[in-house]
PAZAPA-4460 file (N, C-alpha, C; in steps of 0.05 Angstrom, whole numbers, plus 32768, in hexadecimal, padded with zeros to 4 digits):
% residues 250
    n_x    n_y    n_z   ca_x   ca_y   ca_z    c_x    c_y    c_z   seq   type   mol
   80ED   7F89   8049   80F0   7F87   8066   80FE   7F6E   806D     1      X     A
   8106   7F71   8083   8113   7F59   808E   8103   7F3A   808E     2      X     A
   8108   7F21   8094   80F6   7F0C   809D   8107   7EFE   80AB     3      X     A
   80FB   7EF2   80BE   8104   7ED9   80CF   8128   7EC6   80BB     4      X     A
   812B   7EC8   80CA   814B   7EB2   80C7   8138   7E91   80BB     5      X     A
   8140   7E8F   80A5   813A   7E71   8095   8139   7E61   80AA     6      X     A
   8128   7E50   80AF   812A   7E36   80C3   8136   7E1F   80B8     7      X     A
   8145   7E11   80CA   814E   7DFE   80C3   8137   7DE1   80B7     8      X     A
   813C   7DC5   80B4   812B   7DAD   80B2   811A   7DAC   80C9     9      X     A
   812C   7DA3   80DC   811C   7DA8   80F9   810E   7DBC   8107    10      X     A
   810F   7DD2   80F6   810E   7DE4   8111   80F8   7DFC   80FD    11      X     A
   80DD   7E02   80FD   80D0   7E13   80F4   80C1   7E25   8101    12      X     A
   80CB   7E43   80FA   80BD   7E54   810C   80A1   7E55   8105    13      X     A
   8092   7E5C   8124   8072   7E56   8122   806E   7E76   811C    14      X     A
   8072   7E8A   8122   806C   7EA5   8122   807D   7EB8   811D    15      X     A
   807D   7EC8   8107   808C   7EE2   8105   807F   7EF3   80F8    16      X     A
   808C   7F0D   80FA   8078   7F25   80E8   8075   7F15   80CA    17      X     A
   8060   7F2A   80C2   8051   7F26   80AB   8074   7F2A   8098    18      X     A
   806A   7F1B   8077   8085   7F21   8070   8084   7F3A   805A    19      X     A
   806C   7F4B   806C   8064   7F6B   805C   8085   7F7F   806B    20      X     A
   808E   7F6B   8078   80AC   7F86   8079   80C5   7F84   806A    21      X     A
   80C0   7F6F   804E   80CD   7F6C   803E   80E1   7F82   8032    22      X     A
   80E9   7F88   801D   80F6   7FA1   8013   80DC   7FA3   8001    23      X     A
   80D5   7FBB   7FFF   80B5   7FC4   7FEC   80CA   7FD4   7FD3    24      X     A
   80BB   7FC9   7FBC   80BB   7FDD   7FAA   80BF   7FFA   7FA6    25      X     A
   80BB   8007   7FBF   80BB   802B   7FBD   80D3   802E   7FB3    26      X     A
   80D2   8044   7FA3   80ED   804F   7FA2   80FB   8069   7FB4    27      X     A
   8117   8061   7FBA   8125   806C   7FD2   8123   808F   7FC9    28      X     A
   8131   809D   7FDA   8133   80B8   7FD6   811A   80C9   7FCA    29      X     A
   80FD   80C1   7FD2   80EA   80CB   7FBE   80E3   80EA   7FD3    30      X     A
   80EA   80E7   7FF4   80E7   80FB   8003   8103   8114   8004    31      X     A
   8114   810B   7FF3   8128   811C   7FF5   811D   8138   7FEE    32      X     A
   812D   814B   7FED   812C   8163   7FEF   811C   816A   7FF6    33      X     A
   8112   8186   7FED   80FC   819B   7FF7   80E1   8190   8007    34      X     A
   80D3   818B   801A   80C8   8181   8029   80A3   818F   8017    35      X     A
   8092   817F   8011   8076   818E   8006   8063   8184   8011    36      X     A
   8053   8195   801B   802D   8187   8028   8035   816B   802A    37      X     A
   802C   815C   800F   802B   8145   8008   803C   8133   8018    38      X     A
   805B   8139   8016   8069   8130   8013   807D   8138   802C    39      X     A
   8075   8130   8044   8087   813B   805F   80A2   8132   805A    40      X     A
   80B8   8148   8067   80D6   812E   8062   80E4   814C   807A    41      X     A
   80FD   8145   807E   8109   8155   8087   8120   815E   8073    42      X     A
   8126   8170   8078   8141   817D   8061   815A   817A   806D    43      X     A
   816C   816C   8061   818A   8173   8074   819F   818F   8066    44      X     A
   81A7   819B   8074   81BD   81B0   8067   81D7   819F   8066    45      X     A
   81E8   81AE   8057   8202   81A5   804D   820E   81A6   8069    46      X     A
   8215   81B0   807B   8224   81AF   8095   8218   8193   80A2    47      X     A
   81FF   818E   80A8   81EE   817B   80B0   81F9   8161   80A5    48      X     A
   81FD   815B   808A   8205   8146   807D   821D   8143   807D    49      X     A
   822E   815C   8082   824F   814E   8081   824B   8146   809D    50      X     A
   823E   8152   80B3   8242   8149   80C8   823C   8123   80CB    51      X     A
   8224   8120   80C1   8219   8105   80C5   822F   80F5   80B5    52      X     A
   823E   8103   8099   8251   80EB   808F   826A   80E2   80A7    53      X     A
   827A   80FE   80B0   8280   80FA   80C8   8283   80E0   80D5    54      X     A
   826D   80E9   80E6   826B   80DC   80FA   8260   80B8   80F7    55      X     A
   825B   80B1   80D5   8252   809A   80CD   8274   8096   80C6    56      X     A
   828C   80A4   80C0   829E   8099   80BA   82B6   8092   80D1    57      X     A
   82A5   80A3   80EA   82C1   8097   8106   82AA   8081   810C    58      X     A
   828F   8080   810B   828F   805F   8113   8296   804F   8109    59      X     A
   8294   804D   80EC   82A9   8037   80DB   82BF   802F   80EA    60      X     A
   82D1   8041   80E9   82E9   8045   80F0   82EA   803B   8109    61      X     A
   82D7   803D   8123   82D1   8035   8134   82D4   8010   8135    62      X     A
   82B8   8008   8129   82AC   7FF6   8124   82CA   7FE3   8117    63      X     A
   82D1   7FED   80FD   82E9   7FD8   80F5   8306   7FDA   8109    64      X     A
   82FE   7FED   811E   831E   7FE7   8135   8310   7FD0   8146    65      X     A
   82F9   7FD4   814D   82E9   7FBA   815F   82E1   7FA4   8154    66      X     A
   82E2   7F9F   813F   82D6   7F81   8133   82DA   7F80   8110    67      X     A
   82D1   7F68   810C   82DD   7F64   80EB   82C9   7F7A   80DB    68      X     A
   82DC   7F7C   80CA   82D6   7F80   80AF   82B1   7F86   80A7    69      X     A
   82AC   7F69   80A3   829D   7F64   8096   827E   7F73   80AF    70      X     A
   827E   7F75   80BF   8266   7F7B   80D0   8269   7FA0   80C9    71      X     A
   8287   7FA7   80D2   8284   7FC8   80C8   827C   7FD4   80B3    72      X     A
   8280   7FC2   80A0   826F   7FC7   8083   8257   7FCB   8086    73      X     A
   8247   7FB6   8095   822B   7FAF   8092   8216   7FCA   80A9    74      X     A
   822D   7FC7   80BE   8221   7FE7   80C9   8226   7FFD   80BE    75      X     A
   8237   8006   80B2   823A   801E   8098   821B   801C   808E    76      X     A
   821E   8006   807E   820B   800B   8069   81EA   800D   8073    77      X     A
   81EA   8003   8090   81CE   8000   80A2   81C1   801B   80A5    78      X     A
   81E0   8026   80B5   81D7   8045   80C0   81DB   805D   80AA    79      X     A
   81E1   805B   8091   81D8   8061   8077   81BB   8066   8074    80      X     A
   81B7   8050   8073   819C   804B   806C   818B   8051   8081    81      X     A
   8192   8053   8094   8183   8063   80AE   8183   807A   80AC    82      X     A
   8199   8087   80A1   8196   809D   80A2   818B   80A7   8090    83      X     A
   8186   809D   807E   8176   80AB   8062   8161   80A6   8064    84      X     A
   814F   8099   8074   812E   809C   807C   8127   80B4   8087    85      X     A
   8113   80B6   8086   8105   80D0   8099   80FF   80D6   80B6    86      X     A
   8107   80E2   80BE   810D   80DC   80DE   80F6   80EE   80ED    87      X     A
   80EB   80EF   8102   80DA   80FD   810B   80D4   8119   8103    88      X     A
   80C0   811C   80F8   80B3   8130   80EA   80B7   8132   80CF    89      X     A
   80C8   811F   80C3   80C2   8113   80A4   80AD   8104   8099    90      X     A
   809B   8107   80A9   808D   80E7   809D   8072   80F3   80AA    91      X     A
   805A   80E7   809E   8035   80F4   80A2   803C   80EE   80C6    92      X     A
   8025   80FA   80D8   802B   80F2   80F3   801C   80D5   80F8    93      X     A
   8005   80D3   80E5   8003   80B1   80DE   801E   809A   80E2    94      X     A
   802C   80A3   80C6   8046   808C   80DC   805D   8096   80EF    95      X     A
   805C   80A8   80FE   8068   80AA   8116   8058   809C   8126    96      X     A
   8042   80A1   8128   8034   8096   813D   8037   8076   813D    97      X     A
   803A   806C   8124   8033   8055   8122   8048   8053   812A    98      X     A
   805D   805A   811B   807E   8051   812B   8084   8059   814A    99      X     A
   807E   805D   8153   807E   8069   8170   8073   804E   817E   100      X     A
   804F   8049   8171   8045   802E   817B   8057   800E   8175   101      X     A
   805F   8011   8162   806D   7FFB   8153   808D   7FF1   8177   102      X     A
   8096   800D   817C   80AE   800D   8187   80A5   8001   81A6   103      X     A
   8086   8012   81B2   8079   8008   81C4   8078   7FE4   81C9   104      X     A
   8068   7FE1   81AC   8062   7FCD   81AD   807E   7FAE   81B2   105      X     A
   808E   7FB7   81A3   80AB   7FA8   81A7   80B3   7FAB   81CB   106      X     A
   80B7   7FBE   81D5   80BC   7FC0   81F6   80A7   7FB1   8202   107      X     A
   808E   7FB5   81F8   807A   7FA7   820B   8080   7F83   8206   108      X     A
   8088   7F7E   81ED   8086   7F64   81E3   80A0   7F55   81F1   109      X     A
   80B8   7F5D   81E7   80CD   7F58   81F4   80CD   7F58   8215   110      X     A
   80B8   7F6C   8223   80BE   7F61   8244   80A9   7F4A   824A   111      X     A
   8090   7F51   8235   8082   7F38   8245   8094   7F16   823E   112      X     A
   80A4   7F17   822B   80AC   7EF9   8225   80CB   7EF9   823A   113      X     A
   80D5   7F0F   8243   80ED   7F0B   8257   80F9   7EF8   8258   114      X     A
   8104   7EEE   826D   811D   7EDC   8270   810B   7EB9   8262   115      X     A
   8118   7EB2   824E   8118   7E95   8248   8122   7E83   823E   116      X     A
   8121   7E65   8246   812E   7E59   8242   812F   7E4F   822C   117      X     A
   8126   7E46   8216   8124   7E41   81F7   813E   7E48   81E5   118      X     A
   8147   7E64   81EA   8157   7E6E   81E2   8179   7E61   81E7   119      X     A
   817E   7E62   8202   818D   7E64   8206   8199   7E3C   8204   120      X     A
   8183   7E31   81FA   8182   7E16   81FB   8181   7E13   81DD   121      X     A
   817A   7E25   81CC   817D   7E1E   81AF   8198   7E0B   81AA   122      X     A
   8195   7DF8   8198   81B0   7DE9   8196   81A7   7DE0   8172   123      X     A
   81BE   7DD7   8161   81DE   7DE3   816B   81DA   7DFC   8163   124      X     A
   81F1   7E07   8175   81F9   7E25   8170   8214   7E1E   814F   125      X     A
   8212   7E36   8146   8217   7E37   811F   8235   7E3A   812E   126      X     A
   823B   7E41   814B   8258   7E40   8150   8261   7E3E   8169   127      X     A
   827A   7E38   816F   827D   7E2F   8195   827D   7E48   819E   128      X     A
   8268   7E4E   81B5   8264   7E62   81C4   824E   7E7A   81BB   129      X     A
   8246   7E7B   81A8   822C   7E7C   819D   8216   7E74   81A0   130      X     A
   8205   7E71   81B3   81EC   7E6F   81BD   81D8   7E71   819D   131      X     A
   81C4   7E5D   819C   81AB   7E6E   818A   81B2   7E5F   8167   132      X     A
   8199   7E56   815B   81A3   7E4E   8142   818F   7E58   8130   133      X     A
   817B   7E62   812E   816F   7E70   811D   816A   7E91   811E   134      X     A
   8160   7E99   813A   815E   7EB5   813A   817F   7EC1   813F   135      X     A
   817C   7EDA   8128   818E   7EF3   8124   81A7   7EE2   811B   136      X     A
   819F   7ECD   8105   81B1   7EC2   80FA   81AB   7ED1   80D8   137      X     A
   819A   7ED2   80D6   819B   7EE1   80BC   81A9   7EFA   80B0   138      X     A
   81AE   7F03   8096   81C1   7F22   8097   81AF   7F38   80A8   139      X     A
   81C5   7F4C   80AA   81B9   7F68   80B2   81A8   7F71   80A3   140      X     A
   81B2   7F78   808F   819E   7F85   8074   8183   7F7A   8078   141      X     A
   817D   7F5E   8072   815E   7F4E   806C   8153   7F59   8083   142      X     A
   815E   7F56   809D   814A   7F5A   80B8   8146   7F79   80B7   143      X     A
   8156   7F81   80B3   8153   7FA6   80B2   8146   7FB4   8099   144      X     A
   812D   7FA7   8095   812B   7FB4   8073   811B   7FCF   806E   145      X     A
   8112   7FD4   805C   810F   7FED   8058   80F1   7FFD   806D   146      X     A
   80EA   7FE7   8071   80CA   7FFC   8084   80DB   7FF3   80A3   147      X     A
   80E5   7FE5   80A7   80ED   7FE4   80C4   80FA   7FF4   80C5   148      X     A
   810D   7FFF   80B8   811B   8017   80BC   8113   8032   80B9   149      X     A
   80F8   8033   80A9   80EE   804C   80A8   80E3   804B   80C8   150      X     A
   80DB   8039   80D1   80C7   803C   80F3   80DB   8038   8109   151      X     A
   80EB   802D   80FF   8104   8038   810F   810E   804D   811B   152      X     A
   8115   805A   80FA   811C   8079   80FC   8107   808E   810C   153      X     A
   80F4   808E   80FF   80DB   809B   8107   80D3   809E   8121   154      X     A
   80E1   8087   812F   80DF   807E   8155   80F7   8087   815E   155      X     A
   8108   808D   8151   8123   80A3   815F   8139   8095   815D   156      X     A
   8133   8082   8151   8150   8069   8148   8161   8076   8139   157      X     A
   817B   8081   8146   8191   808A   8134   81A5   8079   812E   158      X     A
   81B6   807B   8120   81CF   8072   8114   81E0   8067   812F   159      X     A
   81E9   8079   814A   81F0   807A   815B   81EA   805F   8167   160      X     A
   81CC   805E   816C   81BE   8044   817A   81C9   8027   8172   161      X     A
   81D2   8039   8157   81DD   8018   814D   81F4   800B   8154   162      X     A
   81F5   8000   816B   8213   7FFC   816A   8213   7FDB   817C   163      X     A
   822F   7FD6   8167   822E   7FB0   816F   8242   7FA6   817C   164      X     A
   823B   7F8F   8186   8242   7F7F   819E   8262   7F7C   8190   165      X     A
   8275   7F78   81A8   8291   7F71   81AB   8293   7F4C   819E   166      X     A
   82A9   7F49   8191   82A9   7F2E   8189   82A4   7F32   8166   167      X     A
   82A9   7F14   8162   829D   7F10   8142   8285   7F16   813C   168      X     A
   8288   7F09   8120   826D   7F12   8116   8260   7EFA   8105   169      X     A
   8244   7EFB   810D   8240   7EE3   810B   821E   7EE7   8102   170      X     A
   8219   7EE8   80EF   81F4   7EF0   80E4   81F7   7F09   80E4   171      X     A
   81ED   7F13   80F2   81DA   7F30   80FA   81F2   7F3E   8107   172      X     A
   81F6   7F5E   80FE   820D   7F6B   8108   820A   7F67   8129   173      X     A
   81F6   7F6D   8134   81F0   7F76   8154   81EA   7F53   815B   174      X     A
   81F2   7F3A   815E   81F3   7F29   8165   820D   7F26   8171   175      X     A
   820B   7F1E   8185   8227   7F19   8198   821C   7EFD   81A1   176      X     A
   8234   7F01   81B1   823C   7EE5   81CB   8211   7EDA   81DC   177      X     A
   8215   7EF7   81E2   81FF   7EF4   81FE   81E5   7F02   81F3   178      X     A
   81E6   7EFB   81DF   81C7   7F11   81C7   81CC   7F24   81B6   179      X     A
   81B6   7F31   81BA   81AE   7F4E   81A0   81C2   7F61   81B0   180      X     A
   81D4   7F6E   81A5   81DD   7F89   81B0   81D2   7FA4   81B6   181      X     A
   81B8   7F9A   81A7   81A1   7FBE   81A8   818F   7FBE   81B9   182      X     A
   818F   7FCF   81C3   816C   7FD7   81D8   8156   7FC4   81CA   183      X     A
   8140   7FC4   81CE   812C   7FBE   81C4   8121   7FCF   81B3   184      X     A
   811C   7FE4   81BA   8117   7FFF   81AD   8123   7FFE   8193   185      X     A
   8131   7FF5   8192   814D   8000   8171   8144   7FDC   8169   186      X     A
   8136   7FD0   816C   813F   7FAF   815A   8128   7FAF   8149   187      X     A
   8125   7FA5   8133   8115   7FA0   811F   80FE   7F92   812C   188      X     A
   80E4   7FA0   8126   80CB   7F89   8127   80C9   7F6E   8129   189      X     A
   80DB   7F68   8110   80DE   7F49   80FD   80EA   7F39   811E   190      X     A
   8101   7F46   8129   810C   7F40   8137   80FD   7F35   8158   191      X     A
   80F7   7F3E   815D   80E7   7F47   8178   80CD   7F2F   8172   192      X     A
   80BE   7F39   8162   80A4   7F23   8156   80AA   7F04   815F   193      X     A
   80BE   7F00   8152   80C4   7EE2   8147   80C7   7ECA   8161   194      X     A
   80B8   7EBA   815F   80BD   7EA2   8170   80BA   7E88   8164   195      X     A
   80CF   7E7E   8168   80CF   7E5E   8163   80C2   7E46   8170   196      X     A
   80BE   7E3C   8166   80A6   7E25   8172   80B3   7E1A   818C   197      X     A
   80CC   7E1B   8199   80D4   7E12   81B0   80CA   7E2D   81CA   198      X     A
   80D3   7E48   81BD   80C3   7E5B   81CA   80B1   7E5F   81D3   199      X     A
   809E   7E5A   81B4   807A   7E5C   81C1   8074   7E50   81D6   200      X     A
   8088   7E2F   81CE   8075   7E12   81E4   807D   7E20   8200   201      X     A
   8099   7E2A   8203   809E   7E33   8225   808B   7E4F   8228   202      X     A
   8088   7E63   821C   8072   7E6F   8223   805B   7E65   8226   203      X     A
   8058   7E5A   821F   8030   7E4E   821F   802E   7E3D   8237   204      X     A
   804B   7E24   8236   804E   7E20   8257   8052   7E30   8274   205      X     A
   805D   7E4B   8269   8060   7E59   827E   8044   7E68   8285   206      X     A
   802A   7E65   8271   801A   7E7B   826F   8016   7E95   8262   207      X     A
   802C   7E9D   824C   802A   7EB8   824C   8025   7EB2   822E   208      X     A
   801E   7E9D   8220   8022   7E92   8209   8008   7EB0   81F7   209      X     A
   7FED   7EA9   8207   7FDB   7EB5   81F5   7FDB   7EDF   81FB   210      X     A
   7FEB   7EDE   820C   7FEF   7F05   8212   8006   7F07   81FE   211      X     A
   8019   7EF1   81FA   8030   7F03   81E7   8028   7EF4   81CA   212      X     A
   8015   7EE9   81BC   800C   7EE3   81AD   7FF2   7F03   81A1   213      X     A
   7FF1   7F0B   81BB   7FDC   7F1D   81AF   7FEF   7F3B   81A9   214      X     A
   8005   7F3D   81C2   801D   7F4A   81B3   801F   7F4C   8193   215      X     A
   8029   7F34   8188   803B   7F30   8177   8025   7F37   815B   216      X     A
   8009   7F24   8167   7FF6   7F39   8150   7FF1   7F4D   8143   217      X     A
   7FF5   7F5D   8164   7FF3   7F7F   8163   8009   7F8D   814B   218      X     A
   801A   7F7B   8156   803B   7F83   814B   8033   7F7F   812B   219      X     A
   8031   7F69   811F   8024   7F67   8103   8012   7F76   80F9   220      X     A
   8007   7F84   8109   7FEB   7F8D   80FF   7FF1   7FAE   80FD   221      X     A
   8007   7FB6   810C   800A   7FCF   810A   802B   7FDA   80F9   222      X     A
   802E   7FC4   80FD   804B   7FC4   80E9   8039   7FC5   80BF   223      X     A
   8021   7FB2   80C3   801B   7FB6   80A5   800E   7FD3   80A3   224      X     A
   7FFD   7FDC   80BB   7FFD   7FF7   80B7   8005   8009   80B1   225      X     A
   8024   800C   80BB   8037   801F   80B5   8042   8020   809C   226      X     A
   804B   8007   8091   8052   7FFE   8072   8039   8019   8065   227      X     A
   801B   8012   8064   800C   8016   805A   8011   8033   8057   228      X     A
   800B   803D   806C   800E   8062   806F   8027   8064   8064   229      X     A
   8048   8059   806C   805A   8069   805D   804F   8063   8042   230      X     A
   8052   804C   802E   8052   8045   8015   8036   805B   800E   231      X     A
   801E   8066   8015   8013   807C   800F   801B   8090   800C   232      X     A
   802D   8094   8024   8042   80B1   801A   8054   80B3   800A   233      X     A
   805B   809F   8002   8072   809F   7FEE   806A   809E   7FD4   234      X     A
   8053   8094   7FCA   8045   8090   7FB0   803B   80B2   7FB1   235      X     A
   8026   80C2   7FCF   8029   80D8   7FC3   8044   80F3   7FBE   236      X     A
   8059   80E6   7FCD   8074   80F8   7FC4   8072   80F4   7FA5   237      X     A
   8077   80D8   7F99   8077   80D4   7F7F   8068   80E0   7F70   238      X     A
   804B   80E1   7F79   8037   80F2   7F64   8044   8111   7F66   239      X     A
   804C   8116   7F78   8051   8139   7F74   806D   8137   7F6E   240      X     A
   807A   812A   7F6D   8098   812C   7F5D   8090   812D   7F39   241      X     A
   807F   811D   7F37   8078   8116   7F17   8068   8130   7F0B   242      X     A
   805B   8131   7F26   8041   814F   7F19   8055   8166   7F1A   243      X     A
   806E   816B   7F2E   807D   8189   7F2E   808D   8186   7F17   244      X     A
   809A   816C   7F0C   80AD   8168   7EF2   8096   8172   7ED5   245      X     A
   8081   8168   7ED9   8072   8168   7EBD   8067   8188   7EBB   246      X     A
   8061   8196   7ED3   8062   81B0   7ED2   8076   81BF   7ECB   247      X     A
   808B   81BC   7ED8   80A4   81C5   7ED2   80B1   81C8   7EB6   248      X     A
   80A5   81B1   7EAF   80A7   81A4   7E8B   8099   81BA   7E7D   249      X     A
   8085   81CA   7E7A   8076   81D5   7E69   807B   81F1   7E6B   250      X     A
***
């Protein structure tokens, strides 16, 4: 899974998700094909998939007429990998729900901390006209890792949703001039969570310090949830992939 952007000497973040949204061990493609009890997934047909390559190859095409190189790559390879998770009704209704709450919980978190000043006062900026020196400075990939994207998907986050700000590129594909380019809905946990110690102090001065502290808890607490239930489902896909091969075997 993703984690917080490295802090600088000066500057250490006081709070971010747990660093359980790392990349896990599972191995990819274990829900592919044929969908079993155990093992919920959705099936794509061959029309379905040329469609999705499609339409993943005019945003490229898109993406590298509007900005460098190097960011169109990194959304290719994002909404790839978005797309190869399990999308509503792939997955136990254990983590839909959780991903559903997970997406709640980001909208609720993101309006209670609203307009502030911390941010926009971060200094130095890594470039002229660049606001901000630690958050959504990190790659795409790390912040987007493999369970954020499964609760992503699962909350209705498509390929589509993904789409990034005008200008260079600079950390994080969806970082622009004036912020995140995505809804709230579509941004990583890791993302949304994170506050830096200049943050907290103006929340806690403003008052709202101990309601979005109990947020961000919630947010940890149900984000390791979800890890837990998918990585259960996927160990039992594995058991019945191993038990249908060793049958199959004899």
């Amino acid at each position: 899974m993703g984690v917080p952007p490295k802090p600088s000497r000066n500057r250490r973040p006081s709070r971010s998700l747990t660093q359980a949204t790392r990349h896990s061990s599972t191995r990819p493609g274990l829900v592919q094909g044929k969908a079993r009890p155990a093992c919920p997934g959705t099936t794509h047909g061959p029309s379905c998939c040329m469609l999705a390559r499609v339409l993943l190859a005019a945003r490229y095409l898109l993406d590298r007429l509007s900005g460098p190189r190097s960011r169109a790559d990194e959304l290719l390879a994002l909404r790839r990998r978005l797309r190869a998770e399990a999308g509503p009704g792939g997955a136990t209704p254990a983590e839909e729900l959780l991903a559903f709450r997970l997406r709640e919980l980001r909208e609720q978190l993101a309006a209670r901390v609203g307009r502030v000043e911390a941010c926009a006062q971060c200094m130095p900026p890594p470039s002229p006209g660049w606001p901000g020196r630690q958050c959504c400075s990190a790659k795409t990939e790390g912040l987007f890792g493999e369970h954020e994207l499964a609760a992503l998907r699962l909350a209705g986050t498509s390929p589509g949703h993904l789409r990034p700000p005008p200008g260079g590129h600079r950390g994080c594909a969806f970082r622009g001039p004036s912020g995140c380019s995505l809804a709230v809905a579509h941004r990583p946990s890791v993302c949304v969570g994170y506050a830096c110690r200049e943050l907290l102090a103006e929340l806690r001065h403003r008052g709202d310090g101990p309601a979005i502290a109990r947020l961000q808890d919630e947010l940890q607490l149900v984000f390791k949830r979800f890890v837990a239930a998918r990585a259960a489902r996927l160990e039992m896909c594995l058991f019945e992939e191993l038990k249908a091969g060793l049958l199959g075997s004899k």
